[in-house]
Backbone as JSON Lines, residues from 0, in Angstrom:
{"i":0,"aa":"X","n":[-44.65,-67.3,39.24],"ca":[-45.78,-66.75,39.96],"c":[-46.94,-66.56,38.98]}
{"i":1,"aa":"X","n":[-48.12,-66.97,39.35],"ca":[-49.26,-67.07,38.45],"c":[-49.83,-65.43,38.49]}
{"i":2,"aa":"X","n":[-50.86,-65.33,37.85],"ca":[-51.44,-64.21,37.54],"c":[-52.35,-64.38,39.23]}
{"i":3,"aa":"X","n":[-53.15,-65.05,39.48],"ca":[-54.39,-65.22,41.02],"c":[-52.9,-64.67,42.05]}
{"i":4,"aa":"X","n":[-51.79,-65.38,42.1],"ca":[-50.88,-65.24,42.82],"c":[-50.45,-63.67,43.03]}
{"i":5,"aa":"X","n":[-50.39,-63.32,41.87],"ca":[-49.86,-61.61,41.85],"c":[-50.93,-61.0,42.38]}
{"i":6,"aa":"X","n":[-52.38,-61.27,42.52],"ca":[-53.59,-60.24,42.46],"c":[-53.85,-60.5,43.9]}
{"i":7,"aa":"X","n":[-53.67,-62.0,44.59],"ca":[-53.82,-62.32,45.89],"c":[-52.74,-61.5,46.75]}
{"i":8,"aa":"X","n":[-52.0,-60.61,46.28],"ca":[-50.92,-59.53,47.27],"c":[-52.0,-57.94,47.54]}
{"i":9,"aa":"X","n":[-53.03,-58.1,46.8],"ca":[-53.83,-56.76,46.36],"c":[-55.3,-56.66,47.39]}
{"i":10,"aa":"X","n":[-55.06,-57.69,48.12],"ca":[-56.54,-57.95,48.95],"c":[-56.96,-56.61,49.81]}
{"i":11,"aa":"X","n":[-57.84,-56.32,49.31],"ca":[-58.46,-55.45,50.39],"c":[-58.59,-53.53,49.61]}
{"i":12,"aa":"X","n":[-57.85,-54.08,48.51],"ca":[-57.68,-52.64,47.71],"c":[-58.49,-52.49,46.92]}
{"i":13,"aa":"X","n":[-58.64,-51.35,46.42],"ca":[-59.37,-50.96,45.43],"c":[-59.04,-51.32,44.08]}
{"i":14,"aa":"X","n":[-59.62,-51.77,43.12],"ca":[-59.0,-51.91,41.65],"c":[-60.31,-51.51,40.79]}
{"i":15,"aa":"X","n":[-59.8,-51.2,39.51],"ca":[-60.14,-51.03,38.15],"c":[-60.41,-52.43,37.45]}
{"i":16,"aa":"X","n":[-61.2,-53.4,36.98],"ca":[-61.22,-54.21,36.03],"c":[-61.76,-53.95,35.14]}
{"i":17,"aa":"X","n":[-61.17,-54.51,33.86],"ca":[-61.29,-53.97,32.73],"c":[-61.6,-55.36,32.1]}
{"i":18,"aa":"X","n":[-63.14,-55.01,31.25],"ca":[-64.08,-56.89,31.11],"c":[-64.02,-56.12,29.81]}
{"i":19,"aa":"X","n":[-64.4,-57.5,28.77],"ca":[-64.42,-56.82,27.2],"c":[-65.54,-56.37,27.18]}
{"i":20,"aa":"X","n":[-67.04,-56.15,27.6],"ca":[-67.8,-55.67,27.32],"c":[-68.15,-54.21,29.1]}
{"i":21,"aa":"X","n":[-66.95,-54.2,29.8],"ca":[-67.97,-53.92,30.92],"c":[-66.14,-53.27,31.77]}
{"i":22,"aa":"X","n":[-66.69,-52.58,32.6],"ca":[-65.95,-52.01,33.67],"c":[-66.34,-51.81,35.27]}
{"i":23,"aa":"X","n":[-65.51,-52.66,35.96],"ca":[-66.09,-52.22,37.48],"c":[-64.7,-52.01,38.25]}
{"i":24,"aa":"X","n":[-65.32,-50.98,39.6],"ca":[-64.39,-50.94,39.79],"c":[-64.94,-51.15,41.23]}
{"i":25,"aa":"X","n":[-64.08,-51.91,42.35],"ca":[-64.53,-52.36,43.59],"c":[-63.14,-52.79,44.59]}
{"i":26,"aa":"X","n":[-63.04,-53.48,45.29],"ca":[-62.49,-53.53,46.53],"c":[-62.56,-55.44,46.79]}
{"i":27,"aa":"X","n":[-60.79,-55.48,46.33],"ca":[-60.94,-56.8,46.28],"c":[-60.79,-57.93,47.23]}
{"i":28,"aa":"X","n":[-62.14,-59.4,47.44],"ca":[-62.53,-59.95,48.56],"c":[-61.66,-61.02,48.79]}
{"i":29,"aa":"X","n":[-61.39,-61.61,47.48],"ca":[-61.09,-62.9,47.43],"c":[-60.2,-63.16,46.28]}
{"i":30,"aa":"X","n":[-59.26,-64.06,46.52],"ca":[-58.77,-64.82,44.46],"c":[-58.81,-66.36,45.15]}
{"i":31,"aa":"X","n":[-59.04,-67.02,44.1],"ca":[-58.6,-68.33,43.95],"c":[-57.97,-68.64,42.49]}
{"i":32,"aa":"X","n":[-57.41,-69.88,42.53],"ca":[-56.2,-70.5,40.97],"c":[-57.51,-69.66,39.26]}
{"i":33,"aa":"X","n":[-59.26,-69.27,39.59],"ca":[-59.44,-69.37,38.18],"c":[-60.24,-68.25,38.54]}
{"i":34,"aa":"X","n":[-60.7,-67.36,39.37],"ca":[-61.35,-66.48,39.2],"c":[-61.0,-65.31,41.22]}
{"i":35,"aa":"X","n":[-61.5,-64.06,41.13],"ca":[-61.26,-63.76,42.3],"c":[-63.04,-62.82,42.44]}
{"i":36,"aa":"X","n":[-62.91,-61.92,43.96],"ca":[-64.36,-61.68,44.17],"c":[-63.8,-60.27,44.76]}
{"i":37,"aa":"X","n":[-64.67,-59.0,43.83],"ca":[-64.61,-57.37,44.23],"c":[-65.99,-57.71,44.88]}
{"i":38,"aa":"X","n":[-65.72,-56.48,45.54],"ca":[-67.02,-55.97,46.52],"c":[-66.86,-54.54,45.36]}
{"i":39,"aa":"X","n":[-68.49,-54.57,44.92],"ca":[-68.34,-53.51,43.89],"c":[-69.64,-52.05,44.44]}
{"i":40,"aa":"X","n":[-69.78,-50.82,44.58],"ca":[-70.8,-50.68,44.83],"c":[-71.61,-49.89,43.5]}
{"i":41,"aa":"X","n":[-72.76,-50.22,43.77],"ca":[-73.47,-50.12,42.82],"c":[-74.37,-48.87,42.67]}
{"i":42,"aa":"X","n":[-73.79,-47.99,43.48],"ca":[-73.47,-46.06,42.79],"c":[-74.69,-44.99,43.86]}
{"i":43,"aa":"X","n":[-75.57,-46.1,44.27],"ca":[-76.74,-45.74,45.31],"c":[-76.46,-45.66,46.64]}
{"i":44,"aa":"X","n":[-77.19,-44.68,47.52],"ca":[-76.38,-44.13,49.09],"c":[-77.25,-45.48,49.27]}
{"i":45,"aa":"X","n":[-78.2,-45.95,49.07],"ca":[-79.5,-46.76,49.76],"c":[-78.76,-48.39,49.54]}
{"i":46,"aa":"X","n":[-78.76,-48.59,48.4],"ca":[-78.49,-49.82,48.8],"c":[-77.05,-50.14,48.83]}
{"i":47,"aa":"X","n":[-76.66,-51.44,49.33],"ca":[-75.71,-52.18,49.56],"c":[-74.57,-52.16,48.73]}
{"i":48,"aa":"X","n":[-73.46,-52.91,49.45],"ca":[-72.62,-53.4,47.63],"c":[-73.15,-54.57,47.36]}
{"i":49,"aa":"X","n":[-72.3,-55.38,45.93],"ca":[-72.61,-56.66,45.81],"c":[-71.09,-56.8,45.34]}
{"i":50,"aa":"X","n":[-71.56,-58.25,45.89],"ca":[-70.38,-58.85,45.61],"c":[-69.89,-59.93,44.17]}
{"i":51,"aa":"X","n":[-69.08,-59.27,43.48],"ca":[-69.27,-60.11,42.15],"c":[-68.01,-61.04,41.84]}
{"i":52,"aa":"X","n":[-68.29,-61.77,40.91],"ca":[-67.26,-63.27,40.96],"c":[-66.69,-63.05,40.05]}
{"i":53,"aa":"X","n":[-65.62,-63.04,39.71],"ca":[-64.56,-62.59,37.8],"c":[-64.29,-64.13,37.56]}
{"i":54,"aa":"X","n":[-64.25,-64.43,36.62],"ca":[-63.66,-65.26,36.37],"c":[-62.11,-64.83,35.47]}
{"i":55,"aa":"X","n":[-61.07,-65.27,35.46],"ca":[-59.59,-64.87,35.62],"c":[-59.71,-64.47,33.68]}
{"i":56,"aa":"X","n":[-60.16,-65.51,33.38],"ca":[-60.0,-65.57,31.47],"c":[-60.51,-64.47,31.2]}
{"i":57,"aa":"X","n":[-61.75,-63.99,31.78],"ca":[-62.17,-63.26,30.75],"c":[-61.64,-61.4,31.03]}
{"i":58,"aa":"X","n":[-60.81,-61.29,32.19],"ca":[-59.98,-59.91,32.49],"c":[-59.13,-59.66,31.29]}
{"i":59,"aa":"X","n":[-59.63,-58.44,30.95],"ca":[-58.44,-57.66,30.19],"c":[-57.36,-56.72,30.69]}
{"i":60,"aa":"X","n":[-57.57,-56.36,31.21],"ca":[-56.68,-55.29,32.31],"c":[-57.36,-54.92,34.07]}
{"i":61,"aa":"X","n":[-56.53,-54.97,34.83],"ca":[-56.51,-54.58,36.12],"c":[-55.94,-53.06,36.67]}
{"i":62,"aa":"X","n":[-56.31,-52.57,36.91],"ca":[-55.47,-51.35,37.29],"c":[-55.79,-51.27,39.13]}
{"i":63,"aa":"X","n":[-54.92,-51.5,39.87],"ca":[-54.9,-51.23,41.39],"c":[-54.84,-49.3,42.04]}
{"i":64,"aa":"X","n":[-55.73,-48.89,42.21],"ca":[-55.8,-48.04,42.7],"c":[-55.29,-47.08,43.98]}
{"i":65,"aa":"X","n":[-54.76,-46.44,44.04],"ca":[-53.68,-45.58,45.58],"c":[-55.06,-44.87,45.8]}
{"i":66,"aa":"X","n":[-54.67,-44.77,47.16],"ca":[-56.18,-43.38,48.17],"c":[-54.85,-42.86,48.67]}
């Protein structure tokens, strides 16, 4: 079982990613075989989320979040 494979069981949850320079944490949209897509929000009542693209290489840690 690949790494996209394990993270594609996690759809719709909240996670922690952990980037070497950066941390978000969002609500995940999508995976495919080299990268997947959080809906992240960006901390303001006013605007929107966005939606951002990971690419798989450059994750250092994931942490999946319980509510």
């Amino acid at each position: 079982m690949t790494f996209a494979e394990i993270l594609s069981q996690y759809l719709n949850r909240n996670l922690e990613v952990y980037l070497p320079n950066q941390f978000l944490e969002g609500v995940l949209q999508a995976v495919n075989g080299s990268s997947f897509v959080l809906e992240v929000q960006n901390g303001s009542y006013v605007d929107p989320s966005d939606l951002v693209t990971i690419f798989l290489d450059n994750v250092e840690g994931i942490r999946v979040l319980t509510v």
